[in-house]
Biotite code that builds the C-alpha atoms (Angstrom):
import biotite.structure as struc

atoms = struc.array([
    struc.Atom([37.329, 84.639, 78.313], chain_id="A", res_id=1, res_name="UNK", atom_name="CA", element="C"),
    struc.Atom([34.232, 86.439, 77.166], chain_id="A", res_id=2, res_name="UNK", atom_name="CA", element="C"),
    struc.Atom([33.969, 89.406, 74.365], chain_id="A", res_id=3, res_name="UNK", atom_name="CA", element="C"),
    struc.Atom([32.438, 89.457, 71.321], chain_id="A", res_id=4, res_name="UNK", atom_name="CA", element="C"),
    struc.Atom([33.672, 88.658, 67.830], chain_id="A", res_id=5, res_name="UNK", atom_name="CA", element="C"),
    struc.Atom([33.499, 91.588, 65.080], chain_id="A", res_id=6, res_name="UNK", atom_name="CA", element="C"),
    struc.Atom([33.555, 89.946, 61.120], chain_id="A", res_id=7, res_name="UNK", atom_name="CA", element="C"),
    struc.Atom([32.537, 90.767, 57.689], chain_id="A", res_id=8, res_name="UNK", atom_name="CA", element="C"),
    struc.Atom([28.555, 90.194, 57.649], chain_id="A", res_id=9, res_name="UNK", atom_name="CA", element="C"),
    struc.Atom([28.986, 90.635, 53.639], chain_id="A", res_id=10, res_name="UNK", atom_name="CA", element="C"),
    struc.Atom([31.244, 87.660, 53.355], chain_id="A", res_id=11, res_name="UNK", atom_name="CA", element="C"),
    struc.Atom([30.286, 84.511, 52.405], chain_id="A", res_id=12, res_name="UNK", atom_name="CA", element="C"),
    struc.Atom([33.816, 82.734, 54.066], chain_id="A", res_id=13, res_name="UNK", atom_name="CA", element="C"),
    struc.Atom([33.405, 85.032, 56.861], chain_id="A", res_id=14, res_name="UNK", atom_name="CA", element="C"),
    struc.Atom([29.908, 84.216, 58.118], chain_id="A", res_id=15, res_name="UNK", atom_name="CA", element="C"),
    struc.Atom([30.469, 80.453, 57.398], chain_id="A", res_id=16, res_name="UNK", atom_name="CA", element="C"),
    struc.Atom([33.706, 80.785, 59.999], chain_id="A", res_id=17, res_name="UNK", atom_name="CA", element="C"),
    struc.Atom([31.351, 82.565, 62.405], chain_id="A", res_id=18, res_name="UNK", atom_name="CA", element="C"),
    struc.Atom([28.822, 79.581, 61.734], chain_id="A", res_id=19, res_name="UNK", atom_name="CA", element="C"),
    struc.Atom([31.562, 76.940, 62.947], chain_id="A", res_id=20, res_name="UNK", atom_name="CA", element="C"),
    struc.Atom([32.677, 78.931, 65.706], chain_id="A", res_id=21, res_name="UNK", atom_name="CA", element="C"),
    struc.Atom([29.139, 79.487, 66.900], chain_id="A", res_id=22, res_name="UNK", atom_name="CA", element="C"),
    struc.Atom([28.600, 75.554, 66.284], chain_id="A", res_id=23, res_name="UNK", atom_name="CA", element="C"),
    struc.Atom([31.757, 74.749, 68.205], chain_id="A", res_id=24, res_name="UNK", atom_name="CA", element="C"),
    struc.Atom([30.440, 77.315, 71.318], chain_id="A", res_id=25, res_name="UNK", atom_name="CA", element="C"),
    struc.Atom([30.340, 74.686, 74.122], chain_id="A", res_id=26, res_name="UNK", atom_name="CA", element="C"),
    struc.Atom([30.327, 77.736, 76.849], chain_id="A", res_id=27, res_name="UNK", atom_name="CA", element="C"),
    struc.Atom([27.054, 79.554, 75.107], chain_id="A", res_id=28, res_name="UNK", atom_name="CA", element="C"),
    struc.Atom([28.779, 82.461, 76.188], chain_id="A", res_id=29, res_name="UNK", atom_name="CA", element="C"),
    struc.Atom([30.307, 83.316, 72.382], chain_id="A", res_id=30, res_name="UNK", atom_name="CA", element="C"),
    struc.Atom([28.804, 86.858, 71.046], chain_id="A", res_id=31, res_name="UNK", atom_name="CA", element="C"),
    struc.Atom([29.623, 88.156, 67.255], chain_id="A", res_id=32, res_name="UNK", atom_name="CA", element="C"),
    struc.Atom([28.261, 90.733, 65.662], chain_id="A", res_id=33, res_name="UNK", atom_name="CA", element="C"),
    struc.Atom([28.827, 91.777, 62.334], chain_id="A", res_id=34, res_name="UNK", atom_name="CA", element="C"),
    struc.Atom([31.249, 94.920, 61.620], chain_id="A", res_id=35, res_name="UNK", atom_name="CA", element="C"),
    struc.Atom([28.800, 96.481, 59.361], chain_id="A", res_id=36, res_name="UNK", atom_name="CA", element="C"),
    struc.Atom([26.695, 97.091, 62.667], chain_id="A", res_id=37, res_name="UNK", atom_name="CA", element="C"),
    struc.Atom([26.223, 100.785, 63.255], chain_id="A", res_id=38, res_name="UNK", atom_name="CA", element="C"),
    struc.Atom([28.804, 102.416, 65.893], chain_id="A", res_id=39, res_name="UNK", atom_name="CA", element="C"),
    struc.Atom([31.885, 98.968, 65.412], chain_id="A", res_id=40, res_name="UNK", atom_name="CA", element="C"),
    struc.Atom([34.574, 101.804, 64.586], chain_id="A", res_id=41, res_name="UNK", atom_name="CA", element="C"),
    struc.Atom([33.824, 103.588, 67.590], chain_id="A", res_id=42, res_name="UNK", atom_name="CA", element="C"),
    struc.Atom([33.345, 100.264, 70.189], chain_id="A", res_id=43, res_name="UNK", atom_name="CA", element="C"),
    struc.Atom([36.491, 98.743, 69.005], chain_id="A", res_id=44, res_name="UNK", atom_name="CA", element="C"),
    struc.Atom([38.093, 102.334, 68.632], chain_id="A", res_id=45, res_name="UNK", atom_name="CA", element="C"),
    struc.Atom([39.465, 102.235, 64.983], chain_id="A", res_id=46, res_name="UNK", atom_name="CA", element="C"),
    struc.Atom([38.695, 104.256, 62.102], chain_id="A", res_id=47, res_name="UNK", atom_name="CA", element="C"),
    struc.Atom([36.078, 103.539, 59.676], chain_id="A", res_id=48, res_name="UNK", atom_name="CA", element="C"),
    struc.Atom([38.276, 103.369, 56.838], chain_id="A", res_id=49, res_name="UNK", atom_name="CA", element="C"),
    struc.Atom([40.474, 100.219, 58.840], chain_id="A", res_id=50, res_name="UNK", atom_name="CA", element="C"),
    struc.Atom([37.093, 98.293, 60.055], chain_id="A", res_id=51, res_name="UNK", atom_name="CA", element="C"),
    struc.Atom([37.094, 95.793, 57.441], chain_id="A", res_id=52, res_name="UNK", atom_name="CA", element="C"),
    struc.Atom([40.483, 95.339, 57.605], chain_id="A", res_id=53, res_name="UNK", atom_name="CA", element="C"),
    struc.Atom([40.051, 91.646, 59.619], chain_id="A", res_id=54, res_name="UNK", atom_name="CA", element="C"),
    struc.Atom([37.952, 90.436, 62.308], chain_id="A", res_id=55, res_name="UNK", atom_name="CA", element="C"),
    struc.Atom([38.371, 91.865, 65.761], chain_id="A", res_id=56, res_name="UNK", atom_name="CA", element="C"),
    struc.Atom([37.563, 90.678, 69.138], chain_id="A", res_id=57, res_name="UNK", atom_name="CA", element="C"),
    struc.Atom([36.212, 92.803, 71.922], chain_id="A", res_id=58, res_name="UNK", atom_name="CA", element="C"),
    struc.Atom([36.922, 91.153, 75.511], chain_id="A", res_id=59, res_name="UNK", atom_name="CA", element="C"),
    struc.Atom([35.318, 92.096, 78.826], chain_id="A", res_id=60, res_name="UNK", atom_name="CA", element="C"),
    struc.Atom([37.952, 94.673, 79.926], chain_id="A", res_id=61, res_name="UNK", atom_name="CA", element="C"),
    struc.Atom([37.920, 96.762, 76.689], chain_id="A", res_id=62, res_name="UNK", atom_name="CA", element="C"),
    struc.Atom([40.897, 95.260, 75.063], chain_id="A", res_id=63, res_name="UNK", atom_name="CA", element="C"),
    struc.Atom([40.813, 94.698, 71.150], chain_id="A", res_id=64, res_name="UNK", atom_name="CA", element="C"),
    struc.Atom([42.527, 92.059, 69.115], chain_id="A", res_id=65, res_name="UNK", atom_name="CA", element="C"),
    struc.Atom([42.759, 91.608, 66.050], chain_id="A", res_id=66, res_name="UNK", atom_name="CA", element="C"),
    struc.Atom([43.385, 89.394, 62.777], chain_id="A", res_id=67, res_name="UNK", atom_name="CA", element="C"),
    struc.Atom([44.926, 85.510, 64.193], chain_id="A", res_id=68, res_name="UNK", atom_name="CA", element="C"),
    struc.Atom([44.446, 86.544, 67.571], chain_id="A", res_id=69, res_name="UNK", atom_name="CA", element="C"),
    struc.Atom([41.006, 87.624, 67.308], chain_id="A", res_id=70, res_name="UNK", atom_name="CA", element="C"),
    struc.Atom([39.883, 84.311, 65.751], chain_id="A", res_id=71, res_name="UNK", atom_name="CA", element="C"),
    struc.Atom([42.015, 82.291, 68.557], chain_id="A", res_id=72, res_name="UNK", atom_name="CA", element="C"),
    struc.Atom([40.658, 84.587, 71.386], chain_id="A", res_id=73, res_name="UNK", atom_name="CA", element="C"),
    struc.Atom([37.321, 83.653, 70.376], chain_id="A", res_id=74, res_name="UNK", atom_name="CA", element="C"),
    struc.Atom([37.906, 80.046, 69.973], chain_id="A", res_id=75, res_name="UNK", atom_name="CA", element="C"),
    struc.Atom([39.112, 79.827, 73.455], chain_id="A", res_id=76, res_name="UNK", atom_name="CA", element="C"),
    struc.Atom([35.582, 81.560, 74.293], chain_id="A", res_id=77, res_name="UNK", atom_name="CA", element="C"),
    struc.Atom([33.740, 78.870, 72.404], chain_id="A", res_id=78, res_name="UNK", atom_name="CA", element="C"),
    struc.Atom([35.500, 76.306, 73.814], chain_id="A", res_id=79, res_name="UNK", atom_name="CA", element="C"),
    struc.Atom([35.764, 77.704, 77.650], chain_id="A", res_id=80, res_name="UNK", atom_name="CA", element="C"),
    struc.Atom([39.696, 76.830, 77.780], chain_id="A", res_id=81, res_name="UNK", atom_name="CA", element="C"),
    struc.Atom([42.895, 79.412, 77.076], chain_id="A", res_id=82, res_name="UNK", atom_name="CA", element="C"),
    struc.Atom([44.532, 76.536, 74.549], chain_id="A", res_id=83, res_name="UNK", atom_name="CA", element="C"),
    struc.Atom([44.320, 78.558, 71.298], chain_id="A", res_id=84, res_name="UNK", atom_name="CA", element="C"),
    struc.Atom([45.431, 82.104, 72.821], chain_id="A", res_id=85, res_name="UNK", atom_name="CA", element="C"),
    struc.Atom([48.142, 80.157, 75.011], chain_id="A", res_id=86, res_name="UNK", atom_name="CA", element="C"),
    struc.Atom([48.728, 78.210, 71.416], chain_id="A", res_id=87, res_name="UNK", atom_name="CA", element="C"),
    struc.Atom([48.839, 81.631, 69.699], chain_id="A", res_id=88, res_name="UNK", atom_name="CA", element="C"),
    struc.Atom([51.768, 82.914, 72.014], chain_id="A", res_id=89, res_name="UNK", atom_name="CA", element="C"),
    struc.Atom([54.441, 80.179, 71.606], chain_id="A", res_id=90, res_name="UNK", atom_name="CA", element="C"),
    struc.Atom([57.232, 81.362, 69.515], chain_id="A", res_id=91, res_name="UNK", atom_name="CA", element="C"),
    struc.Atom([56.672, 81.167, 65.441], chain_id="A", res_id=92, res_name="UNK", atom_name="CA", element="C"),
    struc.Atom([53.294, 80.141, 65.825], chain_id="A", res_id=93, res_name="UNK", atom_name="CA", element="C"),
    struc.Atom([52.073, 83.742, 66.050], chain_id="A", res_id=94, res_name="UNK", atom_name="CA", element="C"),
    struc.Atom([53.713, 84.796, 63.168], chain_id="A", res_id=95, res_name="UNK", atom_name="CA", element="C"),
    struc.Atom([52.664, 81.802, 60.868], chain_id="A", res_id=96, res_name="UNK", atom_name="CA", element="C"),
    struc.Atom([48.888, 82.525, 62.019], chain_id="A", res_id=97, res_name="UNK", atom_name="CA", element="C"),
    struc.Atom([48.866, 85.489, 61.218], chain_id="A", res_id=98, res_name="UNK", atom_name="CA", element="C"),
    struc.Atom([50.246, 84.694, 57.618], chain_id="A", res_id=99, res_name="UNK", atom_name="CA", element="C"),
    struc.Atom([48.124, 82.030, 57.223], chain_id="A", res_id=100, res_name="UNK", atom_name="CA", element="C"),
    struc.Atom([44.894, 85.039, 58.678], chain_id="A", res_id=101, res_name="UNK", atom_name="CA", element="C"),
    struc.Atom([46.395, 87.498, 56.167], chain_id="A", res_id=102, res_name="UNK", atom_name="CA", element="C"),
    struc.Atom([46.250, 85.525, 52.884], chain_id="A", res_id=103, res_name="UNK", atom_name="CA", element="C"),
    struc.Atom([43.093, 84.428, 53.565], chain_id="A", res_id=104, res_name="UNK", atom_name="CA", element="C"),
    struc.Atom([41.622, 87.955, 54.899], chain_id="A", res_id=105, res_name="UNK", atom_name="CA", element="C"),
    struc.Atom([42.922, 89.322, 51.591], chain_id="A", res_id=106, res_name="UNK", atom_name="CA", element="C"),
    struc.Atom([41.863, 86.744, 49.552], chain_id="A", res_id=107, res_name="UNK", atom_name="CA", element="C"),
    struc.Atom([37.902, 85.871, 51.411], chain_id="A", res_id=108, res_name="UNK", atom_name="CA", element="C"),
    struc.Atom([35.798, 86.850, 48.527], chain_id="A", res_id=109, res_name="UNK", atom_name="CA", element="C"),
    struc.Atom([37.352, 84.151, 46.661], chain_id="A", res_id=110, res_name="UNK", atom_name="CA", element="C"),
    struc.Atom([36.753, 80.892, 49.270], chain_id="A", res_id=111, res_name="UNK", atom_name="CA", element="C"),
    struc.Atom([33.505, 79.445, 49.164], chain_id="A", res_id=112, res_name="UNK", atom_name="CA", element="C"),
    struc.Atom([30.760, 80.830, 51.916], chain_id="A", res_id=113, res_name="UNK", atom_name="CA", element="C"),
    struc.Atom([27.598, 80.657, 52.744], chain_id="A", res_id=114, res_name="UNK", atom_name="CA", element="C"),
    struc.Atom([24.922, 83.409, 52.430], chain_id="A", res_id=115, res_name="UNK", atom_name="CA", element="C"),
    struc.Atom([26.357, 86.344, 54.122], chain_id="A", res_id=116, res_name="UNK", atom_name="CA", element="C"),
    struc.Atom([25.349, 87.506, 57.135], chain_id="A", res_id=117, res_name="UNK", atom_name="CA", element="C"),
    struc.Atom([23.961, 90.515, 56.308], chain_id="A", res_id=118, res_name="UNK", atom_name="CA", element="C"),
    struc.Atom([21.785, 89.853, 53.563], chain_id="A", res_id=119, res_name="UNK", atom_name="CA", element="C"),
    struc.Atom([19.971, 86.938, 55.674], chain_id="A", res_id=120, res_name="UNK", atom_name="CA", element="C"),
    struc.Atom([19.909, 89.152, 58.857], chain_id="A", res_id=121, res_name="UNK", atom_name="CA", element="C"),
    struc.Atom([19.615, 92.969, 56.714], chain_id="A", res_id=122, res_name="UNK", atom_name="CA", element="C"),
    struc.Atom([18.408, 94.800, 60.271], chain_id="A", res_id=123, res_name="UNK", atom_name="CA", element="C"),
    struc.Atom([21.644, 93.748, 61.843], chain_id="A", res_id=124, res_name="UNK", atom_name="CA", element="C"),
    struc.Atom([24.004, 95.435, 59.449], chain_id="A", res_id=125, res_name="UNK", atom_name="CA", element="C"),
])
């Protein structure tokens, strides 16, 4: 499963998830980019005004996920096996994930971070 992984470059908890995923990347084959990067609406094809809504992942034959999904897709890129997505389909789980993605998606600027992405890598947002 390759793609790339779209999250908040001005979020501290956001770049220190991409960190760990990126840490975790066993396949080297794991690509993020922040959404903040000039023309993310248009590749993932959203509007603007929903971009920052949660992270998104872009796979090899053009389909977009989103939110829980997003986050388990690229797992299962890092770690060059299905488990999380196949994980991510059984019954309930999907459902509590995406809970558990919400409250924390509407809650990130309160977690602790790191330096955001953007303001250590400014030509990249």
């Amino acid at each position: 499963m390759t793609g790339v992984l779209f999250f908040d470059g001005r979020c501290g908890m956001c770049t220190r998830a991409r960190d760990f995923l990126m840490r975790l990347d066993r396949t080297g084959e794991l690509t993020t980019e922040p959404l903040q990067v000039e023309g993310a609406a248009q590749r993932l094809g959203i509007p603007e005004s929903r971009l920052l809504e949660s992270a998104r992942w872009l796979d090899s034959s053009g389909a977009v996920y989103a939110g829980a999904e997003a986050v388990n897709a690229a797992l299962s890129s890092a770690l060059g096996t299905r488990w999380p997505s196949r994980l991510y389909r059984i019954p309930g789980v999907r459902g509590l994930q995406e809970a558990v993605y919400r409250r924390v998606a509407d809650h990130r600027h309160r977690f602790p971070g790191t330096t955001p992405y953007c303001e250590s890598h400014p030509l990249s947002c």
